[in-house]
ChimeraX commands (.cxc) that place a marker at each C-alpha (Angstrom):
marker #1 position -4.03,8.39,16.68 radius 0.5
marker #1 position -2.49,9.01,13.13 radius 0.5
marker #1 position -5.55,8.68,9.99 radius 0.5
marker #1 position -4.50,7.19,6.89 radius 0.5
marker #1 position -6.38,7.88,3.28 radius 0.5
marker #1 position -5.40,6.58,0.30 radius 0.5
marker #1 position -5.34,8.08,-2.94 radius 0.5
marker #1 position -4.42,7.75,-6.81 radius 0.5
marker #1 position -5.89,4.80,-7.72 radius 0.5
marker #1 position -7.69,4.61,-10.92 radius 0.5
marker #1 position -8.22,2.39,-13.98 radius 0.5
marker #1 position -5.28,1.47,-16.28 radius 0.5
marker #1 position -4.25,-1.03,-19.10 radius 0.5
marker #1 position -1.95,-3.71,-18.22 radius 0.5
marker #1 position 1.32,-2.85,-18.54 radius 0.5
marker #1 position 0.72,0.62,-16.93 radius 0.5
marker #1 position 1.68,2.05,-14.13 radius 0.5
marker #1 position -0.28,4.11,-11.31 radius 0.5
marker #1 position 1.29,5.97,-7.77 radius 0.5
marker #1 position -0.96,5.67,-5.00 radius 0.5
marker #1 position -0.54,7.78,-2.07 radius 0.5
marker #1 position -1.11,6.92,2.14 radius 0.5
marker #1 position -1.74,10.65,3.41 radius 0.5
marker #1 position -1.64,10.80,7.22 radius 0.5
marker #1 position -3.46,13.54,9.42 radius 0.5
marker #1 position -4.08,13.81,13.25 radius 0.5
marker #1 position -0.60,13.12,13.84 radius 0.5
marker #1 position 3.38,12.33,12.02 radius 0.5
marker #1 position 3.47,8.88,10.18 radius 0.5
marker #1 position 7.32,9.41,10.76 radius 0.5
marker #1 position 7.04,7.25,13.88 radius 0.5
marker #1 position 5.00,4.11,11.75 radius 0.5
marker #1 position 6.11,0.79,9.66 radius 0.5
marker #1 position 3.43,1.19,7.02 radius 0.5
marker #1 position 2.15,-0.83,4.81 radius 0.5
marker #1 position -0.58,-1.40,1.08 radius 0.5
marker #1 position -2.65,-3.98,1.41 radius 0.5
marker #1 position -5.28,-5.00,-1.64 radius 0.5
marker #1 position -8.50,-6.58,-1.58 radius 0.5
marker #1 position -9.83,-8.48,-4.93 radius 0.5
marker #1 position -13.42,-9.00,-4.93 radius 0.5
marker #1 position -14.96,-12.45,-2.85 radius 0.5
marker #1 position -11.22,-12.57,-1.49 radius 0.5
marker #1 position -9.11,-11.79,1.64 radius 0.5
marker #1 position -7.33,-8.68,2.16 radius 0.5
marker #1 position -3.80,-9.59,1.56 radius 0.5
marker #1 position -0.39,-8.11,2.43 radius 0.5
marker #1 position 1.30,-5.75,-0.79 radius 0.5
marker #1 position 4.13,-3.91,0.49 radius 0.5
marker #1 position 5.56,-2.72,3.96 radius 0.5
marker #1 position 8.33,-0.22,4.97 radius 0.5
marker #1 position 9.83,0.84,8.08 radius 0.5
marker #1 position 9.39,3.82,9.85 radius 0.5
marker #1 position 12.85,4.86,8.66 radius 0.5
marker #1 position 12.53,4.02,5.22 radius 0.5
marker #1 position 15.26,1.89,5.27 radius 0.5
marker #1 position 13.91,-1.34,4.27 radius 0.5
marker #1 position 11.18,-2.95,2.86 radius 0.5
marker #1 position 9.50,-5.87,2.13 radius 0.5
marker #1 position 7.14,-6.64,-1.07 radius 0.5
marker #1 position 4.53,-9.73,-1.71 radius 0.5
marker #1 position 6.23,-12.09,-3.89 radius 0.5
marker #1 position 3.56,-11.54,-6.64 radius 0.5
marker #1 position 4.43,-7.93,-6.75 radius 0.5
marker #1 position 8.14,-7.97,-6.33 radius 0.5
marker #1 position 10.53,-6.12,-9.03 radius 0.5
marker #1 position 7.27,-4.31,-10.21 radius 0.5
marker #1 position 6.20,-2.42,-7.30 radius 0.5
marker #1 position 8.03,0.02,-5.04 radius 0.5
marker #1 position 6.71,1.20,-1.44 radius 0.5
marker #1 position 8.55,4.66,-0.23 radius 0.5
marker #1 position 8.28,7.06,2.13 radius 0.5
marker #1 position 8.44,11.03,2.34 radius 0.5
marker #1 position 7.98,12.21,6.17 radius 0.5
marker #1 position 8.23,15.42,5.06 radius 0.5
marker #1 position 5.26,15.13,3.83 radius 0.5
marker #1 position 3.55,12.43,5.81 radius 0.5
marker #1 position 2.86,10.41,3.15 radius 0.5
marker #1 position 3.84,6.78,1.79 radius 0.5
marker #1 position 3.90,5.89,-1.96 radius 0.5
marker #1 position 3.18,2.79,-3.49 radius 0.5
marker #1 position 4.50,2.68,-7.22 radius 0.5
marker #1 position 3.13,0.42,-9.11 radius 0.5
marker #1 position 4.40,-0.51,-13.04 radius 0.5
marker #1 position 3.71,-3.60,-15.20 radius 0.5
marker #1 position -0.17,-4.06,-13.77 radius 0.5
marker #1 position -1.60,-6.67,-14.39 radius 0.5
marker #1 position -5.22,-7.55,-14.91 radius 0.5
marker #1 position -4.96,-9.85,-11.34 radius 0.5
marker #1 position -3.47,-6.52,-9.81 radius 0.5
marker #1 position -7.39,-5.46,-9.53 radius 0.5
marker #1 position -8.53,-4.59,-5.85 radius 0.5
marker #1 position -9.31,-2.13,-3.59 radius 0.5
marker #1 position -5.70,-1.08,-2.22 radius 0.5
marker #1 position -5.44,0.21,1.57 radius 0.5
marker #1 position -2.53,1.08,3.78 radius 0.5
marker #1 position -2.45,1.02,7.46 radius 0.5
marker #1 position 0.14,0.94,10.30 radius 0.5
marker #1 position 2.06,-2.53,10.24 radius 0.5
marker #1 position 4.16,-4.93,11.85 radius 0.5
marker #1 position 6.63,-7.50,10.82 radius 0.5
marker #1 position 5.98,-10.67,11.86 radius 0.5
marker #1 position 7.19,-14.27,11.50 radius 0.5
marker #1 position 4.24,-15.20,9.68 radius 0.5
marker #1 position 4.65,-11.88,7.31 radius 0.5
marker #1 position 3.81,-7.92,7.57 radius 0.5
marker #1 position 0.40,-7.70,9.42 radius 0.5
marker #1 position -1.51,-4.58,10.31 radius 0.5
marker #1 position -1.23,-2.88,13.65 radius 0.5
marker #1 position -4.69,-1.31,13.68 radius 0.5
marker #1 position -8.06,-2.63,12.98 radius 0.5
marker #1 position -9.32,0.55,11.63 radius 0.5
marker #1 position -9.00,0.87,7.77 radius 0.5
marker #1 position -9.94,3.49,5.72 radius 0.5
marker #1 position -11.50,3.66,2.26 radius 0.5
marker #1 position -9.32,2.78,0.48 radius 0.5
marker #1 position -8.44,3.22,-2.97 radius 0.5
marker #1 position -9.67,1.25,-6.36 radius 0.5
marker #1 position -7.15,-0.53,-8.53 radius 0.5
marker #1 position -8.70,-1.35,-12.04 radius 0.5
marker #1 position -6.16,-2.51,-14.69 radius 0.5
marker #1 position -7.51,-3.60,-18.00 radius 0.5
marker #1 position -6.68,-6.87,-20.22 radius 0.5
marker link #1:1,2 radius 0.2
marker link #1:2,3 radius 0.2
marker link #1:3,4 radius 0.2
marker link #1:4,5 radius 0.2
marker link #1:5,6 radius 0.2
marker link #1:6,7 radius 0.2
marker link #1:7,8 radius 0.2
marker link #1:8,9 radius 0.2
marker link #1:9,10 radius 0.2
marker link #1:10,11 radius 0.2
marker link #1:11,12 radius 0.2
marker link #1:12,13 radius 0.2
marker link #1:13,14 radius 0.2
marker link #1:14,15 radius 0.2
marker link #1:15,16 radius 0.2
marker link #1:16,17 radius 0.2
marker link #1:17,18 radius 0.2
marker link #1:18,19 radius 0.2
marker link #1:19,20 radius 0.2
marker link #1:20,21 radius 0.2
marker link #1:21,22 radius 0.2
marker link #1:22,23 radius 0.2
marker link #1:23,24 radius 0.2
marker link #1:24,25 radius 0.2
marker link #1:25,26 radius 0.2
marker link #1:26,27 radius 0.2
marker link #1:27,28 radius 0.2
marker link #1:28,29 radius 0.2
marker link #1:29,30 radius 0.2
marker link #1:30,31 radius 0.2
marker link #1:31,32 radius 0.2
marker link #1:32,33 radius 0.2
marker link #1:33,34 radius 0.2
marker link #1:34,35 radius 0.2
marker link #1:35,36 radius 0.2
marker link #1:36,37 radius 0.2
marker link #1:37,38 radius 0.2
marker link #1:38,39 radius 0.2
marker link #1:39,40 radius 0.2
marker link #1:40,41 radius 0.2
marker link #1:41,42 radius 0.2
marker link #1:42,43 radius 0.2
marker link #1:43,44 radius 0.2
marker link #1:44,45 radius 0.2
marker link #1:45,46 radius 0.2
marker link #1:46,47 radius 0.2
marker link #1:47,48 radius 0.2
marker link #1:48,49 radius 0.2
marker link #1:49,50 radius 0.2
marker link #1:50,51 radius 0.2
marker link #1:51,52 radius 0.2
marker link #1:52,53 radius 0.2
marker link #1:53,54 radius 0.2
marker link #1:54,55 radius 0.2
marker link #1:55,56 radius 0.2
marker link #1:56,57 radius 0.2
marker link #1:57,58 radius 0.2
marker link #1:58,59 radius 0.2
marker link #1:59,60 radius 0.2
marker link #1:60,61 radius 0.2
marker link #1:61,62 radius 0.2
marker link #1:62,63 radius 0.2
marker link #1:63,64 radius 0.2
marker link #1:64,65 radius 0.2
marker link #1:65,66 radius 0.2
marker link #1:66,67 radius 0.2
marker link #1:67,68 radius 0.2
marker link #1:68,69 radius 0.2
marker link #1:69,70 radius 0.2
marker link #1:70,71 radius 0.2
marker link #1:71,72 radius 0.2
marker link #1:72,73 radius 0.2
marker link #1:73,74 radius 0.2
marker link #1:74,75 radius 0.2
marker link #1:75,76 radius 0.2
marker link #1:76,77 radius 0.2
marker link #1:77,78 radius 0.2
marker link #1:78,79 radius 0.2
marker link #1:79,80 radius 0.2
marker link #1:80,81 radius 0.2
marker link #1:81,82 radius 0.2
marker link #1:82,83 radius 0.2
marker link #1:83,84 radius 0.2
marker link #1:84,85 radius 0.2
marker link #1:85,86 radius 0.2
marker link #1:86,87 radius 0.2
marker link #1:87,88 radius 0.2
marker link #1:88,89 radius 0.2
marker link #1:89,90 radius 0.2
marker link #1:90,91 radius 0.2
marker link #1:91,92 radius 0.2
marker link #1:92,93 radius 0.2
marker link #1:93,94 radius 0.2
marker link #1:94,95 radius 0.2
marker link #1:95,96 radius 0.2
marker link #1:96,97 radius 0.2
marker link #1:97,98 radius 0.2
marker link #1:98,99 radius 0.2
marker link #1:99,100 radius 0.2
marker link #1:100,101 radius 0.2
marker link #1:101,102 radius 0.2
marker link #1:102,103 radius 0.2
marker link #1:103,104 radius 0.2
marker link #1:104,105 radius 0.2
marker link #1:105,106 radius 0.2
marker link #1:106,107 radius 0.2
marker link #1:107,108 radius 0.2
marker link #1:108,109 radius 0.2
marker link #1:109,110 radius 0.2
marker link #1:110,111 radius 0.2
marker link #1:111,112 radius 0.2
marker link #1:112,113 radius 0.2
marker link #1:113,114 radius 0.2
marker link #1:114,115 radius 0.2
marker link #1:115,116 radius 0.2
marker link #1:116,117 radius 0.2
marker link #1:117,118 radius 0.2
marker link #1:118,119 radius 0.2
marker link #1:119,120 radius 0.2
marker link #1:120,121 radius 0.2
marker link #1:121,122 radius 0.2
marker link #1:122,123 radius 0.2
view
Protein backbone atom coordinates (compact mmCIF):
# COMPACT_ATOMS: atom_id res chain seq x y z
CA UNK A 1 0.00 0.00 0.00
CA UNK A 2 1.55 3.29 -1.44
CA UNK A 3 2.09 6.31 1.71
CA UNK A 4 1.48 9.73 0.76
CA UNK A 5 3.13 12.96 2.73
CA UNK A 6 2.68 16.21 1.86
CA UNK A 7 5.00 18.92 1.88
CA UNK A 8 5.73 22.77 1.07
CA UNK A 9 3.13 24.39 2.59
CA UNK A 10 3.82 27.46 4.49
CA UNK A 11 2.50 31.00 5.13
CA UNK A 12 2.24 33.55 2.27
CA UNK A 13 0.59 36.97 1.34
CA UNK A 14 -2.22 36.91 -0.96
CA UNK A 15 -1.32 37.09 -4.23
CA UNK A 16 1.59 34.58 -3.71
CA UNK A 17 2.21 31.53 -4.76
CA UNK A 18 3.44 28.20 -2.90
CA UNK A 19 4.27 24.34 -4.59
CA UNK A 20 3.24 21.68 -2.41
CA UNK A 21 4.48 18.31 -2.94
CA UNK A 22 2.51 14.48 -2.48
CA UNK A 23 5.76 12.23 -1.93
CA UNK A 24 4.88 8.52 -2.14
CA UNK A 25 6.92 5.61 -0.40
CA UNK A 26 6.14 1.83 0.10
CA UNK A 27 5.31 1.56 -3.39
CA UNK A 28 5.05 3.64 -7.31
CA UNK A 29 2.22 6.35 -7.32
CA UNK A 30 2.57 5.76 -11.19
CA UNK A 31 -0.35 3.34 -10.98
CA UNK A 32 -2.80 6.17 -8.85
CA UNK A 33 -5.43 9.11 -9.87
CA UNK A 34 -4.33 11.46 -7.11
CA UNK A 35 -5.68 14.10 -5.76
CA UNK A 36 -5.21 17.76 -2.92
CA UNK A 37 -7.79 18.07 -0.84
CA UNK A 38 -7.95 21.21 1.89
CA UNK A 39 -9.49 21.47 5.13
CA UNK A 40 -10.40 25.17 6.57
CA UNK A 41 -10.90 25.20 10.17
CA UNK A 42 -14.79 24.09 11.67
CA UNK A 43 -15.27 22.92 7.89
CA UNK A 44 -15.37 19.76 5.69
CA UNK A 45 -12.51 18.48 3.86
CA UNK A 46 -13.23 19.41 0.36
CA UNK A 47 -12.05 18.27 -3.08
CA UNK A 48 -8.90 20.79 -4.71
CA UNK A 49 -7.48 19.14 -7.58
CA UNK A 50 -7.27 15.53 -9.13
CA UNK A 51 -5.14 13.96 -11.94
CA UNK A 52 -4.96 10.73 -13.54
CA UNK A 53 -2.56 8.21 -13.18
CA UNK A 54 -1.24 9.18 -16.62
CA UNK A 55 -1.12 12.70 -16.19
CA UNK A 56 -3.19 13.32 -18.90
CA UNK A 57 -6.03 15.11 -17.50
CA UNK A 58 -7.19 16.82 -14.71
CA UNK A 59 -9.81 18.26 -12.98
CA UNK A 60 -9.68 21.47 -10.52
CA UNK A 61 -12.49 22.84 -7.87
CA UNK A 62 -14.16 25.63 -9.48
CA UNK A 63 -12.89 28.05 -6.74
CA UNK A 64 -9.39 27.21 -7.64
CA UNK A 65 -9.55 26.93 -11.36
CA UNK A 66 -7.04 29.10 -13.68
CA UNK A 67 -4.97 29.64 -10.41
CA UNK A 68 -3.94 26.30 -9.43
CA UNK A 69 -2.20 23.52 -11.35
CA UNK A 70 -2.04 19.70 -10.15
CA UNK A 71 0.97 17.66 -12.05
CA UNK A 72 2.64 14.73 -11.87
CA UNK A 73 6.41 13.46 -12.08
CA UNK A 74 6.51 9.45 -11.73
CA UNK A 75 9.90 9.65 -11.98
CA UNK A 76 9.95 10.82 -8.97
CA UNK A 77 6.83 9.60 -7.30
CA UNK A 78 5.59 12.68 -6.52
CA UNK A 79 2.47 14.99 -7.42
CA UNK A 80 2.63 18.85 -7.36
CA UNK A 81 0.06 21.14 -6.57
CA UNK A 82 0.95 24.80 -7.79
CA UNK A 83 -0.72 27.19 -6.35
CA UNK A 84 -0.55 31.26 -7.48
CA UNK A 85 -2.94 34.15 -6.70
CA UNK A 86 -3.77 32.78 -2.86
CA UNK A 87 -6.11 34.04 -1.40
CA UNK A 88 -6.82 34.67 2.24
CA UNK A 89 -10.00 31.86 1.90
CA UNK A 90 -7.20 29.53 0.33
CA UNK A 91 -6.26 28.85 4.24
CA UNK A 92 -6.41 25.05 5.26
CA UNK A 93 -4.66 22.18 5.96
CA UNK A 94 -4.02 20.69 2.30
CA UNK A 95 -3.79 16.70 1.92
CA UNK A 96 -3.56 14.43 -1.06
CA UNK A 97 -4.61 10.91 -1.25
CA UNK A 98 -5.46 8.27 -3.93
CA UNK A 99 -8.78 9.33 -5.81
CA UNK A 100 -11.52 8.49 -7.94
CA UNK A 101 -13.72 10.25 -10.35
CA UNK A 102 -17.05 10.08 -9.70
CA UNK A 103 -20.42 11.43 -10.87
CA UNK A 104 -20.83 13.35 -7.86
CA UNK A 105 -16.99 14.74 -8.24
CA UNK A 106 -13.25 13.41 -7.44
CA UNK A 107 -13.54 11.46 -4.08
CA UNK A 108 -10.77 9.70 -2.23
CA UNK A 109 -10.04 6.04 -2.62
CA UNK A 110 -8.53 5.48 0.82
CA UNK A 111 -9.61 6.40 4.23
CA UNK A 112 -6.19 6.81 5.50
CA UNK A 113 -4.83 10.45 5.28
CA UNK A 114 -1.76 11.68 6.26
CA UNK A 115 -0.66 14.92 7.92
CA UNK A 116 -1.02 16.94 5.80
CA UNK A 117 0.33 20.16 5.02
CA UNK A 118 -0.65 23.93 6.37
CA UNK A 119 -1.78 26.58 3.93
CA UNK A 120 -1.63 30.12 5.58
CA UNK A 121 -2.02 33.06 3.14
CA UNK A 122 -2.18 36.50 4.59
CA UNK A 123 -4.73 39.55 3.85
Amino acid sequence: QVQLAESGGGLVQAGGSLRLSCTASGGAINGYNIAWFRQAPGKARDFVAGITWTGHSSTYADSVDDRFAISRDNTKNTVYLQMNALKPEDTAVYYCNTAAAHITGWKASSEKWGQGTQVTVSS
